[in-house]
N, C-alpha and C positions, 0 to 999 in steps of 0.2 A: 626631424628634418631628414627626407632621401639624398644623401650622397650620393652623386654622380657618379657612374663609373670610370674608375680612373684610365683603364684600359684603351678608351676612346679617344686618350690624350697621350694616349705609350707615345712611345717616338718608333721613328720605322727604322725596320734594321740596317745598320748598315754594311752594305757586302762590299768587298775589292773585288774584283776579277782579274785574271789574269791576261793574258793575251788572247785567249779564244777560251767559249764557254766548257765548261766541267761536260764528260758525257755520264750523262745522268747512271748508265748502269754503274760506272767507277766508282761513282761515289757510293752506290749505296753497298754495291760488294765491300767499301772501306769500311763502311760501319754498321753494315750485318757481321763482315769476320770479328772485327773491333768486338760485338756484342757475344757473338758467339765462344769467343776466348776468353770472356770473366766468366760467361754463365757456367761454361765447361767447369773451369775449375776449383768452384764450387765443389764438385761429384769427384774430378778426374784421379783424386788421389785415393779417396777409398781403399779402392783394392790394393794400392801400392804401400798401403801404411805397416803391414806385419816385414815387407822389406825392408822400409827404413829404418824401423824397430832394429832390425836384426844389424845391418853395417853400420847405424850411428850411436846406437846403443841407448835410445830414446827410453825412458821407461811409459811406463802409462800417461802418468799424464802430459808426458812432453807431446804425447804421441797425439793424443785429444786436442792438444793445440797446433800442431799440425793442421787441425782445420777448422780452430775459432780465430788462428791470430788470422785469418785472410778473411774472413766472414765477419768480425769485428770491424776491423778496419774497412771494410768495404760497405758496411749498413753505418759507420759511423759518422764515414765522409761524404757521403753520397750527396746530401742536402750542398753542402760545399760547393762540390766538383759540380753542380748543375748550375749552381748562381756563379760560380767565376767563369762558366763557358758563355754565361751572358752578358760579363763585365769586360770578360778577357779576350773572348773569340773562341767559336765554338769548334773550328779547326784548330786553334792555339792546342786548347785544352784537350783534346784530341790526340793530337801528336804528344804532348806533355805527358799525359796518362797512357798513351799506349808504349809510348818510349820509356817511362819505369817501368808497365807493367813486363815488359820484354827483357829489361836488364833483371829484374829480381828473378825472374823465371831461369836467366840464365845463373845469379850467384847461387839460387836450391839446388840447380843440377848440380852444382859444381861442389855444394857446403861438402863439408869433411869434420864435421860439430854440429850438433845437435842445435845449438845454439846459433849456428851460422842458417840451417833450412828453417826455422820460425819466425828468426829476423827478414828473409827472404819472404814468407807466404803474408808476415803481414807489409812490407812493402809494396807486393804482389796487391793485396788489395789496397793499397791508397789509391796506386795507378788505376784499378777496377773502376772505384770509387771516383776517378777523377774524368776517367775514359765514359763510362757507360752512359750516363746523362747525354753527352753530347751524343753520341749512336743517335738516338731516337734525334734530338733536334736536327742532325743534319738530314737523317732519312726524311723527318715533314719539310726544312728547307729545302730540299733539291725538290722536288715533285708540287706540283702546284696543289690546291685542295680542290677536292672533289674523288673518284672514285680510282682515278690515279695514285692519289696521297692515299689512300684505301689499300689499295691492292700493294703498296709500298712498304707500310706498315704492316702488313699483313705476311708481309716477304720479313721484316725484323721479328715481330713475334715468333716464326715459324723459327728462323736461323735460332733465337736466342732458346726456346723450347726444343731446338734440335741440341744444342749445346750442352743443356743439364738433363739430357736423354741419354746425348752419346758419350757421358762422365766413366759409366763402367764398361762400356765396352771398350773406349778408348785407354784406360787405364790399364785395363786386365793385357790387352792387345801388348801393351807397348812394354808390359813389367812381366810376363812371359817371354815375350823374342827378347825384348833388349833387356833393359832394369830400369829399377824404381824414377831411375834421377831422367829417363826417357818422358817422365809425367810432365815433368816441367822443361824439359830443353827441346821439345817438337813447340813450344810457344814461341822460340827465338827464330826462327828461320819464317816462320808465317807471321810474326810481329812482323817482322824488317822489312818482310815482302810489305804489307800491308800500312806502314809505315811511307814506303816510295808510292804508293800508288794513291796513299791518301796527300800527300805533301804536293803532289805533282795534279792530281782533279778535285779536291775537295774546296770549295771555293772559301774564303771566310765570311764568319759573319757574326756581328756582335747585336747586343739588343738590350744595353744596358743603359746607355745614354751618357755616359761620362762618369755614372754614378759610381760611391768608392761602394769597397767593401764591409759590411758589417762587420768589423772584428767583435767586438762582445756575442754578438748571436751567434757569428762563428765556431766560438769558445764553448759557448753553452750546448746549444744544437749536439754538434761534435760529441761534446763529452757525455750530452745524457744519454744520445743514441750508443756512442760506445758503450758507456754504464752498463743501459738497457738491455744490450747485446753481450755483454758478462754473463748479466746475474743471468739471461737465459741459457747460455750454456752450463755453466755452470748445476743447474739443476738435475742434467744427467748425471756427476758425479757427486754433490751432496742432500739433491732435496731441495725442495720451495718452501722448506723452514729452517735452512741452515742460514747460520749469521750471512756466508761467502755469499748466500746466495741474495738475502735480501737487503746486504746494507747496499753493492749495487745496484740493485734490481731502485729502490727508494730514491736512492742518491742520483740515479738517471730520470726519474719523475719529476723529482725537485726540479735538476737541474732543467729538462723541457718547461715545467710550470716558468721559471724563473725566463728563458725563452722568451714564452707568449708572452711574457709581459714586458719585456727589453722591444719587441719586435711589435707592438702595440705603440708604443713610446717612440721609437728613432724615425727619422724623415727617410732615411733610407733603408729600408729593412733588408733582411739575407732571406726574408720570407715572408715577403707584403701578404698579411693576413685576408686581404679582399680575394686571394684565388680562392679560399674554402667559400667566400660565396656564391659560389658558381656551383649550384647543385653535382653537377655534372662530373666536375674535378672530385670533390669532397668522396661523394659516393661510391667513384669508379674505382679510387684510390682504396678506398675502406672492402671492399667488392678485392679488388687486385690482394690487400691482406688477407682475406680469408680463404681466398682461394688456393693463394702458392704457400699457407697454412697445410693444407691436405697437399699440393702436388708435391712439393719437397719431401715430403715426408713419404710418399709411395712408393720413390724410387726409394728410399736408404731401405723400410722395410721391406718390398721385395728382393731387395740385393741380397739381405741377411737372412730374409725366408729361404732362398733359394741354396746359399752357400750353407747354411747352418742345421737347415731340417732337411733340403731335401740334395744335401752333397753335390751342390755342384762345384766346380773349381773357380776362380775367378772368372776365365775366359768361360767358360761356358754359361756363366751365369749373366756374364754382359750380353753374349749372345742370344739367349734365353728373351731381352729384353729389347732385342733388335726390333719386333712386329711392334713392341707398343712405342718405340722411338720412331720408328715408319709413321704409326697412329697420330701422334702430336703433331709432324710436323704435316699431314693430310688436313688434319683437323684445323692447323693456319693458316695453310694454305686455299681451302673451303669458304673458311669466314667471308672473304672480302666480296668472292662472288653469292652467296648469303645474304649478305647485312644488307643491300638494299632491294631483296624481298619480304625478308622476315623485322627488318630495324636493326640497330644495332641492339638495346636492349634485352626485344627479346631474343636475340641468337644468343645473347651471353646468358639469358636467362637457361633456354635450351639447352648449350652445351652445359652449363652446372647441374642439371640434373641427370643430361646421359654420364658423366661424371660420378654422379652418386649412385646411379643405378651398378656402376662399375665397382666401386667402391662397396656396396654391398653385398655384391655377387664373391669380389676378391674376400670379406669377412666371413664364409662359406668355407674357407681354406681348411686346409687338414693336414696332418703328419703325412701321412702317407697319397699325398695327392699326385696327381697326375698332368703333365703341363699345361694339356690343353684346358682346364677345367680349371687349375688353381693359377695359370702363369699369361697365358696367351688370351684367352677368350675375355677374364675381366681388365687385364691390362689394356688389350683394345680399346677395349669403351672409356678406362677410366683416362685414357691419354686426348683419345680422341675427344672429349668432351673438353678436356683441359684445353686442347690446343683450339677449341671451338671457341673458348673464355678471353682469350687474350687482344686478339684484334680490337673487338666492339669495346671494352676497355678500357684500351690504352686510346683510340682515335674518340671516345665521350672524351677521355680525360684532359686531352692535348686541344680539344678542337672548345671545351671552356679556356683555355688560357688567353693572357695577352699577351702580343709581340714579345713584349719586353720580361715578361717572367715564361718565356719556351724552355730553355734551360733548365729554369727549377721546377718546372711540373714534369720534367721527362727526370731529373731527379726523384722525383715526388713518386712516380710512377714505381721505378727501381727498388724503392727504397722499401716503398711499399709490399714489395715482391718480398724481398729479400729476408724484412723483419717478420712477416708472415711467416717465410721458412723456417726462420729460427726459432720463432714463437713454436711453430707446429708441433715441430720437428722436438721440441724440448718437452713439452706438454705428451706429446704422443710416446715417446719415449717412457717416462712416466708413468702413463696409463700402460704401455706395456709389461713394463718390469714389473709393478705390481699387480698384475694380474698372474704372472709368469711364477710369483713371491719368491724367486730365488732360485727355480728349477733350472735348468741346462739340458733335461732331454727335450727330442723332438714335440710331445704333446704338450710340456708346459711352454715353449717358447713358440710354436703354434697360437698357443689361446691368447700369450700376450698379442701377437702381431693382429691375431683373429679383430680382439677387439679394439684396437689401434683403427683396422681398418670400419667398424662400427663405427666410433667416433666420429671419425672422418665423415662419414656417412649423415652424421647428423649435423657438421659443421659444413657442410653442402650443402643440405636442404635450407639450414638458414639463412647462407647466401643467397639464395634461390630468391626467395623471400624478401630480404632485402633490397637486393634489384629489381625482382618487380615493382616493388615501393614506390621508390626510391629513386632509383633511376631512372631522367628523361628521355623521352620516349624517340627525338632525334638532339642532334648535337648542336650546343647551342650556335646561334645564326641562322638557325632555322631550316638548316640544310640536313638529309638524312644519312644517319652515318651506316 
């Protein structure tokens, strides 16, 4: 027997308004800066990590965590912070998340303990976690749908791609003139700012119906993804066959298996399993991991090709990567006016393979290369195609959603990015060192990065692939994205 879609019975959102309507650009500057300040910091501390090393006294691996406790906590909660912005209010949760994510930003600057800056990045990311979901739903609530809601999203992809671009240059910038602790306390003065200006036009709006919150999916969810987000970092520094690394790596499996089956079972789920029947969500999402699989990982090994083979300083190696940050954010800004000549499909199709073409050209690299040839020329293409992937997307995946689950599929979205990265970025890592087998000059840690960038190259073409498939050809309601 066919189940009805339930979506047809969502309930409609409900908004307060204020005394006179939000002006639409206010809003969406709140929650492009909003998305632009998790993505950033992601990247932003990089080049600042041999500093903090050196005044907190971190050893290796306090240092490594440094930048899993915000990357855990931000792919673990994200499922969360997307469903309470639709139970709770997607302004609420908004201000909620971007108001810790501004106060931890200020307790790292400030830490004078080693233990005070990790307890800070991963609070840092709860708020991430709790803030970023909502970004996307208020950018499709302010703007109506159609080529508006298009061009709108197409301004958040571009900001949030501009953000994990401008990670090393902003970083190198700020731990040059000023120091390390500059990484995290320029978040506190552009929170607050953006904090008053979302409080003041950001209208509310909820889409959950009265509905409570899943606590056990909560629990589970939560914990596998954190799990899952362990045992993947962890792999850099034991292996994908140390105990560290697979009892969580399992125990995050379990814990999603155990999930789908609580979230099958309860009247109110944290993750009504009918959005995966929406071709469109399932795929774009699946599409969104494979892709921020290679583009996360491009930036960390350029950064470290650039500082480590071919001597550049920090600052210049941000700079270095200034034309391919320029590229992504061209490349998202392009798409919108794009997508309804080419589809949305295939533009995402499109940009994944100028993508790969870039990504094959950067595995071409050499010790002794030359920038326009090893740094500038593939970084172009490989950014510009990335930034060509994000719009069509993220608007298939949003524009399958119901009313009432916006929230958790701009979660879904995120999340999807995010553990892509990690996945990548762990995996790619991996395949470098052993290829490198343990060398420190320029030609052996060349050939690891060399063929990192291969890889990539074939985890490309088979997105490519996929979305052709796979992905419907416009967005479902029959309108084209």
């Amino acid at each position: 027997m066919v189940q009805p879609r339930s979506d047809t019975h969502a309930p409609a959102p409900t908004i307060t308004a204020g005394p006179r309507a939000p002006h639409t650009w206010a809003v969406l500057f709140a929650a492009c800066a909003g998305q632009f300040l998790v993505v950033l910091d992601v990247s932003v501390v990089n080049v600042a990590l041999p500093s903090m090393r050196t005044d907190l006294g971190l050893s290796a691996l306090g240092l490594q965590w440094v930048l899993n406790a915000y990357t855990i906590a931000f792919a673990g909660f994200m499922l969360l912070g997307g469903r309470a912005a639709d139970l709770f209010g997607h302004k609420r949760m908004f201000l909620i998340g971007l108001g810790l994510f501004t106060a931890a930003s200020l307790a790292g600057g400030l830490a004078v303990e080693g233990w005070q800056l990790l307890a800070a990045r991963a609070a840092q990311g709860l708020g991430a976690a709790v803030l970023a979901p909502a970004t996307l739903t208020i950018v499709t609530g302010a703007v109506p749908a159609g080529p508006a809601r298009t061009r709108a999203i197409g301004t958040w992809s571009a900001v949030g791609a501009g953000g994990g671009a401008a990670g090393g240059l902003v970083g190198g910038v700020l731990t040059d003139v000023l120091s390390w602790r500059w990484v995290l306390l320029i978040n506190v003065p552009v929170g607050v700012v953006v904090l008053i200006g979302a409080a003041l036009w950001v209208r509310e709006s909820r889409t959950g119906g009265g509905r409570r919150l899943d606590l056990p999916g909560a629990v589970l969810v939560t914990g596998g993804l954190a799990a899952v987000a362990y045992g993947i970092v962890q792999t850099e520094q034991a292996g994908w066959g140390a105990a560290v690394t697979l009892v969580p790596l399992l125990g995050g499996l379990a814990l999603l298996a155990a999930f789908v089956v609580v979230e099958a079972r309860t009247a109110a789920p944290l993750m009504p399993l009918k959005v995966f029947r929406s071709r469109a969500v399932t795929t774009a999402n699946l599409s969104m991991l494979v892709n921020g699989s290679a583009a996360f990982a491009m930036w960390f090994f350029m950064t470290v090709y650039a500082q480590n083979v071919l001597h550049y300083t920090p600052l210049e190696a941000g700079l270095a990567l200034v034309p391919s940050s320029i590229s992504v954010i061209v490349g998202s800004k392009l798409a919108p006016r794009l997508m309804p000549v080419t589809g949305a499909r295939n533009l995402a199709v499109l940009g994944t393979l100028i993508a790969a073409t870039g990504f094959g050209w950067q595995s071409l690299m050499e010790a002794d290369g030359g920038y326009l040839t090893t740094i500038l020329g593939p970084g172009i293409l490989m950014m510009l195609g990335i930034g060509l992937i994000i719009t069509p997307l993220a608007s298939l995946a949003t524009s399958g959603a119901a009313p009432g689950d916006a929230g958790l599929v701009s979660g879904l979205v995120n999340t999807s990015r995010t553990m892509g990265g990690a996945l990548g970025l762990a995996v790619l890592s991996t395949v470098a060192a052993a290829r490198s087998a343990g060398g420190t000059g320029p030609e052996a840690l060349t050939a690891g990065y060399a063929l990192a960038f291969r890889v990539s190259t074939g985890i490309l073409l088979a997105g490519a692939v996929l979305m052709l498939l796979w992905l419907p050809r416009r967005a479902e309601g029959g309108a084209e994205s």
